[in-house]
C-alpha atoms as an extended CHARMM CRD file, in Angstrom:
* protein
*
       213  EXT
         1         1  UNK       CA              8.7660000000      -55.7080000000        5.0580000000  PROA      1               0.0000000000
         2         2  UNK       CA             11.6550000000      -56.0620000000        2.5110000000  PROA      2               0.0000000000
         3         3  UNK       CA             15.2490000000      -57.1680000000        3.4770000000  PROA      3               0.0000000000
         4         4  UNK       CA             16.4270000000      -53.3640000000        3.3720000000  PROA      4               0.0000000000
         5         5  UNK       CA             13.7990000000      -52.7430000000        6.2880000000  PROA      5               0.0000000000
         6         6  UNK       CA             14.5130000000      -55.4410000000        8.1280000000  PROA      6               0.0000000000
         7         7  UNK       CA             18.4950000000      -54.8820000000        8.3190000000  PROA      7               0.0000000000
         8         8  UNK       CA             18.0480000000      -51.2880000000        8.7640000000  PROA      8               0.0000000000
         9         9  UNK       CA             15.7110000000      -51.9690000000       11.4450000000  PROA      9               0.0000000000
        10        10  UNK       CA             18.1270000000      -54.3310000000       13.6280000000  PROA      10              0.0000000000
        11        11  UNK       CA             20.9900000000      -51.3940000000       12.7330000000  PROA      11              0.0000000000
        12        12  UNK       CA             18.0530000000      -48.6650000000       14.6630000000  PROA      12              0.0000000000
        13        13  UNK       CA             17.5730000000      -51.5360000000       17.5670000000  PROA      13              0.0000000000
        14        14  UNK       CA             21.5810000000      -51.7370000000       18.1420000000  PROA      14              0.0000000000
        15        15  UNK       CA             22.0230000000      -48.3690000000       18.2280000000  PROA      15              0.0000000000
        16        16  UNK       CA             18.7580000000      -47.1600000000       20.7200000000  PROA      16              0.0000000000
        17        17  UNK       CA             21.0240000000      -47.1020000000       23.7860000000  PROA      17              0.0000000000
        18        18  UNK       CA             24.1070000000      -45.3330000000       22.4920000000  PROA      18              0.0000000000
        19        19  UNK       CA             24.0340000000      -42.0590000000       24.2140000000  PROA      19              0.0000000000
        20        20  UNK       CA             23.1480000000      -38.6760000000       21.9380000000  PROA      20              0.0000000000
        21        21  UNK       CA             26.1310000000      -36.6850000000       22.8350000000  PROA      21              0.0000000000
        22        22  UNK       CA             28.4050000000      -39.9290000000       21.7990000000  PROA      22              0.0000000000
        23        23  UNK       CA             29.8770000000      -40.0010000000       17.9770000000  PROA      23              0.0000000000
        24        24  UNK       CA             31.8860000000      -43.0220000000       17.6890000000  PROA      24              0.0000000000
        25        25  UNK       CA             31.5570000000      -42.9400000000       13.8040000000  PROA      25              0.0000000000
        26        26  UNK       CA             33.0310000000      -39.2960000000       13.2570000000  PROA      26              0.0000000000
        27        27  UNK       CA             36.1660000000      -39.3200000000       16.0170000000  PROA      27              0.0000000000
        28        28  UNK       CA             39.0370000000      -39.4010000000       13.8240000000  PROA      28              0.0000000000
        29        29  UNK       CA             40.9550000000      -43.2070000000       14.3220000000  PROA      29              0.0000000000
        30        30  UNK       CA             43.9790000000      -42.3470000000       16.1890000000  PROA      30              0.0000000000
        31        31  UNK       CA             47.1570000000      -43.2210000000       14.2510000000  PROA      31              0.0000000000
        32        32  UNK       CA             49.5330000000      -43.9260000000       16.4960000000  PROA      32              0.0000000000
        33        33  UNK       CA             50.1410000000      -47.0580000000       15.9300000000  PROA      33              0.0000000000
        34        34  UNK       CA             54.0930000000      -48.2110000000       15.1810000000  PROA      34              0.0000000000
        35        35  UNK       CA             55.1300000000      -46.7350000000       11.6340000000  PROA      35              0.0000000000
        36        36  UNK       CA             57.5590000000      -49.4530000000       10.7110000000  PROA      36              0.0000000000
        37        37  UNK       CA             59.0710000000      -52.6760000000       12.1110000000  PROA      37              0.0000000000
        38        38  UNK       CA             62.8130000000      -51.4330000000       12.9280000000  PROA      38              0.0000000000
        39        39  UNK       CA             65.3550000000      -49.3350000000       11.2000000000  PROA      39              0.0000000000
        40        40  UNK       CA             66.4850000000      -50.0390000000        8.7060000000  PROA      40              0.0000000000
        41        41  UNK       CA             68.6710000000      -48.2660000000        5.5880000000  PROA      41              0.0000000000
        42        42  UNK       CA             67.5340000000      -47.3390000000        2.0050000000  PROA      42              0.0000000000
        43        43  UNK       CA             69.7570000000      -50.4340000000        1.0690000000  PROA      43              0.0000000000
        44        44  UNK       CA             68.1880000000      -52.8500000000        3.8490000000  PROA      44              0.0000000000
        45        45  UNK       CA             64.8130000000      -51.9840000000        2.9370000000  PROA      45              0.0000000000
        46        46  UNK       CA             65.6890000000      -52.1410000000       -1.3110000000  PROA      46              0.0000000000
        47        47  UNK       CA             66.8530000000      -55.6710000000        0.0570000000  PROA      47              0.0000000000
        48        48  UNK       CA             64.0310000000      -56.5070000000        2.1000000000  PROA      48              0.0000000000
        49        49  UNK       CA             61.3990000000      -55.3110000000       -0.7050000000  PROA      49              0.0000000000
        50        50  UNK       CA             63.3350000000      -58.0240000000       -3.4970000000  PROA      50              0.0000000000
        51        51  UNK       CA             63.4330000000      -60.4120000000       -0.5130000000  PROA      51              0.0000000000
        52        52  UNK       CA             59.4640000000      -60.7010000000        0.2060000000  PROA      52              0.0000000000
        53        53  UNK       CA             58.5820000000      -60.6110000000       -3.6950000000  PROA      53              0.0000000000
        54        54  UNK       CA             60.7150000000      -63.1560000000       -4.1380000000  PROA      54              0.0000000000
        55        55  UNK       CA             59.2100000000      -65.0940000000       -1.2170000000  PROA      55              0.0000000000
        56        56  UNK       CA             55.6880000000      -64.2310000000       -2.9130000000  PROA      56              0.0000000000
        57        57  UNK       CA             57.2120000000      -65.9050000000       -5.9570000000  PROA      57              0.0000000000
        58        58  UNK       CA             57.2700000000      -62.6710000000       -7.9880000000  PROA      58              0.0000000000
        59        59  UNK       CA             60.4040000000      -62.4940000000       -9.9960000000  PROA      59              0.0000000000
        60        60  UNK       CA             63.3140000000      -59.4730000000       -9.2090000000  PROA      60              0.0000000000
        61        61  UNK       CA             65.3540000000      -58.1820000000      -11.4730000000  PROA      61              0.0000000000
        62        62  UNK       CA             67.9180000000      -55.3140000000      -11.1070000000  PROA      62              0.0000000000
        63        63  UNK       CA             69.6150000000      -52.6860000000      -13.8410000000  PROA      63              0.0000000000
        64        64  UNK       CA             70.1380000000      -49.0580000000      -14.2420000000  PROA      64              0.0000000000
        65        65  UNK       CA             68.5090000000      -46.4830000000      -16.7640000000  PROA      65              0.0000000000
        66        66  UNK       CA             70.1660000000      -47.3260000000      -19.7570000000  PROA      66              0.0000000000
        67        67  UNK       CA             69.8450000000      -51.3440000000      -18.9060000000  PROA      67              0.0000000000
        68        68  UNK       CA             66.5400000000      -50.9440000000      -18.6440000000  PROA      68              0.0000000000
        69        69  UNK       CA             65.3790000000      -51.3400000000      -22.3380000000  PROA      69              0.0000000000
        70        70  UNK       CA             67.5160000000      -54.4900000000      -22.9380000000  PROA      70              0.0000000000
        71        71  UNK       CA             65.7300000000      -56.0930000000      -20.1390000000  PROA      71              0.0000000000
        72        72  UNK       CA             62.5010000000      -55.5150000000      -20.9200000000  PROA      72              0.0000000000
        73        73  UNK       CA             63.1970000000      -56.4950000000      -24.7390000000  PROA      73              0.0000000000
        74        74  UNK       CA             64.6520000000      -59.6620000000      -23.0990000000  PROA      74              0.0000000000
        75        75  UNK       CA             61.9090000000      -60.4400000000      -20.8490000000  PROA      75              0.0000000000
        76        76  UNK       CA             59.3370000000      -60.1110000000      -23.9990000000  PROA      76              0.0000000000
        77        77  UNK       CA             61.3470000000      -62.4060000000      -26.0580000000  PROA      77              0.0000000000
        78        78  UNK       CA             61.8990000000      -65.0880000000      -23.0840000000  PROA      78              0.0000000000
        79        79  UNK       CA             58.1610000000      -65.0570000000      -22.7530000000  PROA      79              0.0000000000
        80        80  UNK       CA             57.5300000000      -65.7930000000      -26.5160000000  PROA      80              0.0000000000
        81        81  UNK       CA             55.0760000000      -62.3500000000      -26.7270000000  PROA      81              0.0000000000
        82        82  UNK       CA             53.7330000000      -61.2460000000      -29.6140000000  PROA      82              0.0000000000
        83        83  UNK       CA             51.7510000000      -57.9600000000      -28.3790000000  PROA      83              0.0000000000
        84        84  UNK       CA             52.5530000000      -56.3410000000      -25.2710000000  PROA      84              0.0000000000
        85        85  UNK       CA             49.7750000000      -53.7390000000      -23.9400000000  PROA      85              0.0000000000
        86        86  UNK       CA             51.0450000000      -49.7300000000      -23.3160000000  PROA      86              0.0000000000
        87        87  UNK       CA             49.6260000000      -47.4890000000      -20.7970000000  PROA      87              0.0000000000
        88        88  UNK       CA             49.3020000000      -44.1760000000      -22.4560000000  PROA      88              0.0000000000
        89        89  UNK       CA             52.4640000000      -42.3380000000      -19.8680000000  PROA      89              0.0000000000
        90        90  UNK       CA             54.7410000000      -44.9250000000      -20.1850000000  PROA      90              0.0000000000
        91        91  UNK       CA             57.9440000000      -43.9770000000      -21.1100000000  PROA      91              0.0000000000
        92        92  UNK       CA             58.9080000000      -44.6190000000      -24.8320000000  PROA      92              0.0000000000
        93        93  UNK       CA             62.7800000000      -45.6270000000      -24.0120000000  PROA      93              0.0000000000
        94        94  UNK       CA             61.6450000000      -48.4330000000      -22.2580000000  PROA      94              0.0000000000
        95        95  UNK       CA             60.2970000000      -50.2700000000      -24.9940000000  PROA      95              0.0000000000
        96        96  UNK       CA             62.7050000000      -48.9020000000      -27.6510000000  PROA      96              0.0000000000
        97        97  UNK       CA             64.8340000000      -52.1070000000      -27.7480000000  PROA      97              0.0000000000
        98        98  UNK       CA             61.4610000000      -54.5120000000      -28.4120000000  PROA      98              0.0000000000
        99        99  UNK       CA             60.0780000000      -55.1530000000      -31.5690000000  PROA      99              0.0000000000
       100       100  UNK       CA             57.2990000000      -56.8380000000      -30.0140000000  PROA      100             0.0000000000
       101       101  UNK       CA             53.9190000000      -55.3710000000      -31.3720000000  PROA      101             0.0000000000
       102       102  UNK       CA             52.5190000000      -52.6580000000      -28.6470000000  PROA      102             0.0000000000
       103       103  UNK       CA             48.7160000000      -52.4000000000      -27.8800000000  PROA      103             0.0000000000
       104       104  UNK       CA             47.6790000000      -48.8100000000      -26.5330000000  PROA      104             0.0000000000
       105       105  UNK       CA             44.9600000000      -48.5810000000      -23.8400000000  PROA      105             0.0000000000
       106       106  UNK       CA             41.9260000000      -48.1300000000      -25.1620000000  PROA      106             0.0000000000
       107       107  UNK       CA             38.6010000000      -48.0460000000      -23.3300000000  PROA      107             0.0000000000
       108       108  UNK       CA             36.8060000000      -50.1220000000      -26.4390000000  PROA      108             0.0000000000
       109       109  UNK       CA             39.1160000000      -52.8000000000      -25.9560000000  PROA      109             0.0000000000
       110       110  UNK       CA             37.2690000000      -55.4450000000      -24.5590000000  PROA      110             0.0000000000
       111       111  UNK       CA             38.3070000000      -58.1810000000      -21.5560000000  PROA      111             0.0000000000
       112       112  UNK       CA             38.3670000000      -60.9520000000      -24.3510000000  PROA      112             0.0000000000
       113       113  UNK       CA             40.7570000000      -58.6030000000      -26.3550000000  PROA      113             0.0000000000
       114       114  UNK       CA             43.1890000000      -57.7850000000      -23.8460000000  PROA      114             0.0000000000
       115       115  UNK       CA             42.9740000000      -61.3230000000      -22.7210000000  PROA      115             0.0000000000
       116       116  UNK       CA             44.5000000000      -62.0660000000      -25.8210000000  PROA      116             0.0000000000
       117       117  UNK       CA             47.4690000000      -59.6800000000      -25.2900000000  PROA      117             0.0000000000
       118       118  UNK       CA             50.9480000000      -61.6600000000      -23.9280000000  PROA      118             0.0000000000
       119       119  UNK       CA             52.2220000000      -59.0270000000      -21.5580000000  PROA      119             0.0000000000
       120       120  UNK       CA             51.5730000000      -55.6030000000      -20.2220000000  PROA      120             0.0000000000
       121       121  UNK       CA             54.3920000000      -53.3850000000      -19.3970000000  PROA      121             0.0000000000
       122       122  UNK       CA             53.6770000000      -51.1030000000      -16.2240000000  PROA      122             0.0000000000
       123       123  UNK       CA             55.5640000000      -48.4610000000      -13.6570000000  PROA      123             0.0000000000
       124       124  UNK       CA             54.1850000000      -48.0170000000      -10.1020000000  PROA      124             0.0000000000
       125       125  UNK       CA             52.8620000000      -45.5150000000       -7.2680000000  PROA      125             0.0000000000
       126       126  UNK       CA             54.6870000000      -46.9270000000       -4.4600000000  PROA      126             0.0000000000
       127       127  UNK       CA             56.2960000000      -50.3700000000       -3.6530000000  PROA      127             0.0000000000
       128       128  UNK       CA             56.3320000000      -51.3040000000        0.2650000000  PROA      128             0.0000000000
       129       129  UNK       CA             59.1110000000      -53.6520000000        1.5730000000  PROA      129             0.0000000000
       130       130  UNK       CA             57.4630000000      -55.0420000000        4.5430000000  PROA      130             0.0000000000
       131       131  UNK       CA             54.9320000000      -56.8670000000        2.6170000000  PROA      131             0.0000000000
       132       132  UNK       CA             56.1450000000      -57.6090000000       -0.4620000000  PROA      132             0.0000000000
       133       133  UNK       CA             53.7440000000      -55.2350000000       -2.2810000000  PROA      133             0.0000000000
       134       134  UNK       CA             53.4900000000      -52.7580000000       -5.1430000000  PROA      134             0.0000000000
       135       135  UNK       CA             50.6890000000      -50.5260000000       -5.4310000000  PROA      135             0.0000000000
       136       136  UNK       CA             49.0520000000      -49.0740000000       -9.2130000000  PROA      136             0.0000000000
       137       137  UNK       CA             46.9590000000      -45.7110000000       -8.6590000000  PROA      137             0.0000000000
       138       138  UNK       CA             46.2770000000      -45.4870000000      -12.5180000000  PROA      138             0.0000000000
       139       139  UNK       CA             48.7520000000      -42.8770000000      -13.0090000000  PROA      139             0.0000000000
       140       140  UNK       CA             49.6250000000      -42.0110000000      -16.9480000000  PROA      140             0.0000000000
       141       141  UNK       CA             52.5990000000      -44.6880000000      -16.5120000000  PROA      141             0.0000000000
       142       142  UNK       CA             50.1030000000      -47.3220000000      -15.4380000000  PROA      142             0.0000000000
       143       143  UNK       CA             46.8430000000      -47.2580000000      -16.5060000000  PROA      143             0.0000000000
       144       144  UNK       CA             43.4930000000      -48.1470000000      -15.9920000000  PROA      144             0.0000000000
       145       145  UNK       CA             43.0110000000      -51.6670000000      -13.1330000000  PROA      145             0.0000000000
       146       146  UNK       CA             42.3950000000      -53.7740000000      -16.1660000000  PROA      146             0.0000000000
       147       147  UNK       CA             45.2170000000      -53.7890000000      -18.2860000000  PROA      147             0.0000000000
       148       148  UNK       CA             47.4950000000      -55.3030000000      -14.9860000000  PROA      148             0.0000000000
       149       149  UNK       CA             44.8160000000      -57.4930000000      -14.2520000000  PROA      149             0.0000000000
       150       150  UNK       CA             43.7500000000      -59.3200000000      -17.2040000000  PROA      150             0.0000000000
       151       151  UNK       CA             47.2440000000      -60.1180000000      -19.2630000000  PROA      151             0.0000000000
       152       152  UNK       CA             49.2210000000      -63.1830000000      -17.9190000000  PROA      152             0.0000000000
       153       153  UNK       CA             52.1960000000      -61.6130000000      -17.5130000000  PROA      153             0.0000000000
       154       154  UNK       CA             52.8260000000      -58.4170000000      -16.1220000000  PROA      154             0.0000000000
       155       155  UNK       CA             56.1320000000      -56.9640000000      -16.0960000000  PROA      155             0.0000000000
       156       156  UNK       CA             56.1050000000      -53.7900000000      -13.3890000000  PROA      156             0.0000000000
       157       157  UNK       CA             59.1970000000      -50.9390000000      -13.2070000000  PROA      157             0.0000000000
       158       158  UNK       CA             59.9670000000      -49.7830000000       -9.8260000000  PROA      158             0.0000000000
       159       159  UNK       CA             62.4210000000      -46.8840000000       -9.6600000000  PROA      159             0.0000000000
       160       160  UNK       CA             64.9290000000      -47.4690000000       -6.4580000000  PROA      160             0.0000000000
       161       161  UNK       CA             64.8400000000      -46.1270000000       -4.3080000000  PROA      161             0.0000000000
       162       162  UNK       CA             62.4390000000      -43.1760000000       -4.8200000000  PROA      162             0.0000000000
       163       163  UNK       CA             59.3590000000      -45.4980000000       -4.9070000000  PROA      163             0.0000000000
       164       164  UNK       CA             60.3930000000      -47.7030000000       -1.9620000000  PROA      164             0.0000000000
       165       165  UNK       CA             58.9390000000      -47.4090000000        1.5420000000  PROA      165             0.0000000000
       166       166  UNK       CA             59.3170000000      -49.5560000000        4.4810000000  PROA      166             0.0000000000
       167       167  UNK       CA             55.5500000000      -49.7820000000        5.5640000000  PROA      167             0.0000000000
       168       168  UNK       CA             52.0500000000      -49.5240000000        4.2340000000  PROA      168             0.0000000000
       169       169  UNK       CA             51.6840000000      -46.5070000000        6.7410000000  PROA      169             0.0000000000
       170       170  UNK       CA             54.0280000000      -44.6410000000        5.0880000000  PROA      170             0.0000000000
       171       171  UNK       CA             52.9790000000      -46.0560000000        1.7410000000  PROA      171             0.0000000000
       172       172  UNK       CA             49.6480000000      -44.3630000000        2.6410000000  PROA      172             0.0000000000
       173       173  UNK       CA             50.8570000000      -41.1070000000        3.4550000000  PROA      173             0.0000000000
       174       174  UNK       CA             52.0290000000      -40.9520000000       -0.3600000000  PROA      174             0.0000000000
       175       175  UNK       CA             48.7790000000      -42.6200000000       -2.0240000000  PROA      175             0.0000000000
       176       176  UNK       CA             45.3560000000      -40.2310000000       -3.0460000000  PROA      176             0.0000000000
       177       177  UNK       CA             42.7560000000      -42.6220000000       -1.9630000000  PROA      177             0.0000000000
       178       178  UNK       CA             40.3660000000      -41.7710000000       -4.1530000000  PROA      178             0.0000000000
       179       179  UNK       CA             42.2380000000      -43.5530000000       -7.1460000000  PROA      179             0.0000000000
       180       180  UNK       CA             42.1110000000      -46.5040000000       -7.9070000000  PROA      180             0.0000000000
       181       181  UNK       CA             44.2430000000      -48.2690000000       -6.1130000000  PROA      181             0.0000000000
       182       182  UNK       CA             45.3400000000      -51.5330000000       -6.8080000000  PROA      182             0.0000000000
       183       183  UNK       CA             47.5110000000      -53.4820000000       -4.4900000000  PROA      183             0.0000000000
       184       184  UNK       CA             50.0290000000      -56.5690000000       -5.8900000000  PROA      184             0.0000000000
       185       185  UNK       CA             51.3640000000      -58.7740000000       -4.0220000000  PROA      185             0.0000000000
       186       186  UNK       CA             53.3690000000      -61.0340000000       -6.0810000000  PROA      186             0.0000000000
       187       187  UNK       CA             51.1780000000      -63.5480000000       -9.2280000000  PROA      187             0.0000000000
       188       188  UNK       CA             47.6520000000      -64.3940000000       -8.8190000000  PROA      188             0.0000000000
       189       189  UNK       CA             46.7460000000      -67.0400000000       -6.8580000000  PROA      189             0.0000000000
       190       190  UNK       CA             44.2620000000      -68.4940000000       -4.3920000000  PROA      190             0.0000000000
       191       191  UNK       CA             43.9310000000      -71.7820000000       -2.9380000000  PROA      191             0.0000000000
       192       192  UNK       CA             41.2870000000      -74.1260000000       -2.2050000000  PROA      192             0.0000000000
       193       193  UNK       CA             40.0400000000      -75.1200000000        0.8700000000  PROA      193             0.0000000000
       194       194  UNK       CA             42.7310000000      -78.2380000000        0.2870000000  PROA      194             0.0000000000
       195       195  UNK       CA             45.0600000000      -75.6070000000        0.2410000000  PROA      195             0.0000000000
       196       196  UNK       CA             45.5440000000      -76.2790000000       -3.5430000000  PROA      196             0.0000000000
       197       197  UNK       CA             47.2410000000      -73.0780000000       -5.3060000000  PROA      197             0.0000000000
       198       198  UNK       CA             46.1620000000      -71.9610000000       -8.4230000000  PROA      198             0.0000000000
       199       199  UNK       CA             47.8100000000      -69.1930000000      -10.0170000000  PROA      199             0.0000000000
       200       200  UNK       CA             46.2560000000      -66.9760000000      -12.5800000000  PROA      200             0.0000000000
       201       201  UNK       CA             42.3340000000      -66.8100000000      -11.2210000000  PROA      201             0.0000000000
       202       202  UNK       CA             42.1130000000      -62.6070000000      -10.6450000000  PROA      202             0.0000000000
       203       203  UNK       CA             45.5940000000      -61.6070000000      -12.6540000000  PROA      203             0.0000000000
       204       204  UNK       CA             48.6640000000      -62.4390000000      -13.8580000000  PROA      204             0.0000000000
       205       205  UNK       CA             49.9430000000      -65.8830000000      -13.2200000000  PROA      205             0.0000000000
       206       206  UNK       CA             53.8220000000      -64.4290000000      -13.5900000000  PROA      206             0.0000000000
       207       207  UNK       CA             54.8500000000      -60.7490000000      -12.2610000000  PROA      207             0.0000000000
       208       208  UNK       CA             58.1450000000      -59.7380000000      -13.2350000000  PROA      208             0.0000000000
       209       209  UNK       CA             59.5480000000      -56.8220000000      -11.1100000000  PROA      209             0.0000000000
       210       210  UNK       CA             62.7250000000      -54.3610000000      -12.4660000000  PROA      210             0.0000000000
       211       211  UNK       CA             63.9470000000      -52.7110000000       -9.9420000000  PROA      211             0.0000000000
       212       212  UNK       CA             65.0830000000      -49.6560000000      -11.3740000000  PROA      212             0.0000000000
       213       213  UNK       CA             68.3360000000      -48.1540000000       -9.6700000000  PROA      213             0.0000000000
């Protein structure tokens, strides 16, 4: 009997006594659980968004449209880059001020290649203030997963407050799940079971966030 047998067998033996007419599996879940935590304004929650990527030791910046290229030139230069990797929708203006070389997102680039790359410039789906978390669905202005994942230093754009929800219910409401989604909260890390932290292990060991007003 192989392992596939065997588990599929002990699934059979744990469900023989579940009566026919029951179908646990294909009732909807009911969602009526609370939507957010309190009430608060679009300027609370803008506040509470910076606060919890701040306290997930991403780093917040804040400037209007025409700031915007400035900032990211600035960023760039603080960070020493030499090639900074472009999703294929992002918008031109906000790398007009950089003279930084761009890499486009190609699918023959390999993980070695882009691990070379300095920085990857990004927008986002949705950003959710709760938990301190911004969410990629590989829209044009994004990307494929790899290009946020594999740079050291991802710089992400978050336009204020269109893109700015309270809760991950309501963050779900405006995401198609079958994109792929990928869900940041603040740099890469893990720690041990010392409780070491190591930053940099699955993505970028420094996330920059512009929030875009």
């Amino acid at each position: 009997m192989s392992s596939r047998e065997r588990i599929l067998g002990r699934v059979r033996r744990a469900l023989a006594d579940v009566p026919a007419d029951e179908g646990p599996y294909e009732e909807a879940v009911p969602r009526d659980y609370v939507r957010e935590h309190g009430r608060r304004t679009v300027e609370e929650t803008v506040e509470l968004l910076a606060e919890n990527l701040v306290d997930y030791r991403a780093i917040v910046h804040r400037c209007d449209v025409a700031e915007l290229p400035l900032l990211v030139s600035r960023l760039l230069a603080e960070r020493g880059s030499q090639e900074v990797l472009v999703p294929p929708g992002l918008p031109s203006t906000w790398l007009s001020a950089t003279e930084v070389a761009r890499i486009d997102d190609r699918a023959a680039d390999t993980a070695q290649r882009l691990d070379r790359v300095d920085s990857v410039v990004t927008g986002c789906a949705v950003a959710i203030a709760e938990t301190g978390t911004i969410v990629l669905d590989g829209s044009p202005d994004q990307g494929r997963r790899r290009i946020s994942l594999v740079p050291d230093h991802h710089i992400c754009v978050v336009r204020v407050p269109d893109q700015v929800v309270s809760s991950v219910p309501q963050a779900l409401e405006r995401l198609d799940p079958t994109r792929p989604l990928t869900w940041i909260s603040g740099p890469s890390a893990t720690s041990d079971i010392e409780l070491d932290r190591v930053e940099g292990v699955h993505g970028p060991r420094t996330l920059e966030v512009i929030l875009l007003g």
